[in-house]
N, CA and C of each residue as an Amber inpcrd file, in Angstrom:
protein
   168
  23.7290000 -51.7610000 -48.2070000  25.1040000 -51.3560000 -48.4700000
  25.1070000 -50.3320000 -49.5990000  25.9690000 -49.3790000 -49.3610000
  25.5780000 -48.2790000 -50.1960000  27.1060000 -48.5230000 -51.3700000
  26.3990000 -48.5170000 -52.5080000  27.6940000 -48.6420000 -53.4510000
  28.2880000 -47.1640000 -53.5360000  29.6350000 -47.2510000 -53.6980000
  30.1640000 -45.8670000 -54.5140000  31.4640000 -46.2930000 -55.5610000
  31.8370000 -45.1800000 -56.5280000  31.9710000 -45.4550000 -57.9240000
  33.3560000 -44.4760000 -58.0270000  34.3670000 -44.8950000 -58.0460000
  35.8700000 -43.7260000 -58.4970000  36.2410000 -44.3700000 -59.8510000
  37.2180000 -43.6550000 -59.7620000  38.2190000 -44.1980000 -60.9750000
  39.2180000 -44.0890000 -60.5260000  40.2120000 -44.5230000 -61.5430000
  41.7060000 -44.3540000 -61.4910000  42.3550000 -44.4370000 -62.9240000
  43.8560000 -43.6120000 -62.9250000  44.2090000 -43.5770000 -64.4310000
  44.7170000 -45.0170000 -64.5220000  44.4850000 -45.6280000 -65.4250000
  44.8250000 -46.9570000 -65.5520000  46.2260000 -46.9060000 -66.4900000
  46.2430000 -45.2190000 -67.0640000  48.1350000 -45.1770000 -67.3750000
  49.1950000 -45.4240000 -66.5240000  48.5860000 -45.4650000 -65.4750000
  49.8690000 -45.0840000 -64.2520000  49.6070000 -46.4600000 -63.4380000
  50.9390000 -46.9070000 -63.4730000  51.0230000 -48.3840000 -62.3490000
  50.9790000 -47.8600000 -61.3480000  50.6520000 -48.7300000 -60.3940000
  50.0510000 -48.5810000 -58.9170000  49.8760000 -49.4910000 -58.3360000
  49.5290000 -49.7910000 -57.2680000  48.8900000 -50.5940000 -56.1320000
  48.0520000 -49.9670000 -55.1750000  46.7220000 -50.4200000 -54.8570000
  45.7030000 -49.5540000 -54.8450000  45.3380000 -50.6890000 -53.7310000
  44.7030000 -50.1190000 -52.4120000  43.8060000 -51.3680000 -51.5700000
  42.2550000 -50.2760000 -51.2610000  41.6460000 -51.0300000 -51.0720000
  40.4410000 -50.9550000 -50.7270000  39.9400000 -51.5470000 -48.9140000
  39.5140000 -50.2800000 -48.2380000  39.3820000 -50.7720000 -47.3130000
  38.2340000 -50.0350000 -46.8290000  37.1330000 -50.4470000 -46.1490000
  36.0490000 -49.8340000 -45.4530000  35.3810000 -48.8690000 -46.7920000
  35.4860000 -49.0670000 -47.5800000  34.7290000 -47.9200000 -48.7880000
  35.6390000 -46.8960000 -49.6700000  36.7930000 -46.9960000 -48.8060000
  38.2810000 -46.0640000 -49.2710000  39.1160000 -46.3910000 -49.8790000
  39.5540000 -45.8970000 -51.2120000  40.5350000 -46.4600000 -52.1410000
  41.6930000 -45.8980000 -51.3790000  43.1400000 -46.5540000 -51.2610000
  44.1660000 -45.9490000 -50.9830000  45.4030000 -46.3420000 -51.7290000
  46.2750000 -45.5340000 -52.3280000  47.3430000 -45.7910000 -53.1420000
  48.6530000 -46.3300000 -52.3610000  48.7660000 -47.2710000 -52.7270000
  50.3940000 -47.4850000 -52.0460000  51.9400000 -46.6320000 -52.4100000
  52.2300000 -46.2600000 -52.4860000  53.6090000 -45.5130000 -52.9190000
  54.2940000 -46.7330000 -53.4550000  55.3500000 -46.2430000 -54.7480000
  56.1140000 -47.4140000 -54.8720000  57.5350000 -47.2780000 -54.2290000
  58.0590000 -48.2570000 -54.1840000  59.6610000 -48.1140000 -53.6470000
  60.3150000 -46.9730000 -54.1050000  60.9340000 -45.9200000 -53.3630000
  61.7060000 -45.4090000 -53.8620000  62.4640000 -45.0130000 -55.3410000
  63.4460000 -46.2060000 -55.2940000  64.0760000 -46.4520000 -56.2570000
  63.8050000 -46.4890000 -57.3740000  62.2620000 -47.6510000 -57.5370000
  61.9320000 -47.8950000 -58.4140000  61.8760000 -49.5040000 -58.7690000
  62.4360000 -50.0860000 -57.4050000  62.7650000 -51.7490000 -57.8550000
  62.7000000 -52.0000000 -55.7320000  61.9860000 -53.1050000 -55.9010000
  61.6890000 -53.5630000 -54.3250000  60.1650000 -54.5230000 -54.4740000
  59.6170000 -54.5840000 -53.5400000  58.6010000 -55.4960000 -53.1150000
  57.7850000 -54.4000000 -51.9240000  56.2230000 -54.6430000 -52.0580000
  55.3320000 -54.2540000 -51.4060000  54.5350000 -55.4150000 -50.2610000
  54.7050000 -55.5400000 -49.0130000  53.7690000 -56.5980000 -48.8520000
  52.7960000 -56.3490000 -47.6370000  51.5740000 -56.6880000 -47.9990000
  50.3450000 -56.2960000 -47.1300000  50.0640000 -57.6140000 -46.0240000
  49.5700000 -56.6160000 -45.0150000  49.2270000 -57.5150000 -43.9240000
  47.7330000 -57.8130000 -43.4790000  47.5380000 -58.6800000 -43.8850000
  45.7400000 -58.9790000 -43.1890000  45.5030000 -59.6880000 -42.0430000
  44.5740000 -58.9430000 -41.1630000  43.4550000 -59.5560000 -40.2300000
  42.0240000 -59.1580000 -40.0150000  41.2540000 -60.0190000 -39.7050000
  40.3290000 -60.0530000 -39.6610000  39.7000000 -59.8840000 -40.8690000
  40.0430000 -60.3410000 -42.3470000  39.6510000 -60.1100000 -43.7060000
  39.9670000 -58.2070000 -44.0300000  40.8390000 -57.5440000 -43.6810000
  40.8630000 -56.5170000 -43.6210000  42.5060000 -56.1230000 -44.1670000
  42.8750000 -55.2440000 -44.8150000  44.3200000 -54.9340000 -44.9500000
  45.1830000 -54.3490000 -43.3090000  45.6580000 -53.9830000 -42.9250000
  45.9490000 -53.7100000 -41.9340000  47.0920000 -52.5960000 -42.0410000
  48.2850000 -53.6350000 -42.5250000  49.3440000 -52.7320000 -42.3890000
  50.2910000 -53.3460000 -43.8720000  51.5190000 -52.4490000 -44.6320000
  51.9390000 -53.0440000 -44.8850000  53.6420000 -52.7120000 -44.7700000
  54.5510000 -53.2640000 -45.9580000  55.8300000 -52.7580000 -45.3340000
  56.4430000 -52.6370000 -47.2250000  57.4210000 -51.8240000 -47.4840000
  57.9040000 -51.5060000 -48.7690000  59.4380000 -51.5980000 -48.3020000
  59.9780000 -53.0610000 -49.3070000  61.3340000 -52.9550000 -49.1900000
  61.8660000 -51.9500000 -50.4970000  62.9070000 -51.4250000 -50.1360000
  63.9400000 -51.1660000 -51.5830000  65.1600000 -51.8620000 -51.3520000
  65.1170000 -52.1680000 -53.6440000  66.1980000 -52.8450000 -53.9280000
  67.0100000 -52.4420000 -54.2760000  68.2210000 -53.0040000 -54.6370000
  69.0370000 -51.7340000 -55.8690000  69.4980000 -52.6930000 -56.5120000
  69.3130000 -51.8910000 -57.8780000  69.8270000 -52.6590000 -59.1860000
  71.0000000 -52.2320000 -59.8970000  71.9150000 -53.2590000 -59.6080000
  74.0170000 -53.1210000 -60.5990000  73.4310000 -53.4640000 -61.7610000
């Protein structure tokens, strides 16, 4: 298995998955306020879905 080595700015919040060797960034909600949620099969991320909230 061949390792490999990135970074990321650890200033900046994020949500980050890892899949097959590939870092990938999630976008955040819109707004700025919501929920992210990932879908797994087969030990694998798959798919996921980004609600937005809104905040009164």
């Amino acid at each position: 298995m061949e390792i490999k080595i990135t970074s990321i700015n650890l200033g900046e919040n994020g949500t980050y998955i890892v899949k097959d060797g590939k870092i990938l960034r999630i976008p955040s909600p819109p707004a700025g306020y919501g929920k992210q949620v990932i879908n797994w099969q087969g030990g694998k991320p798959c798919n996921g879905t980004i609600e937005e909230s809104v905040k009164f």
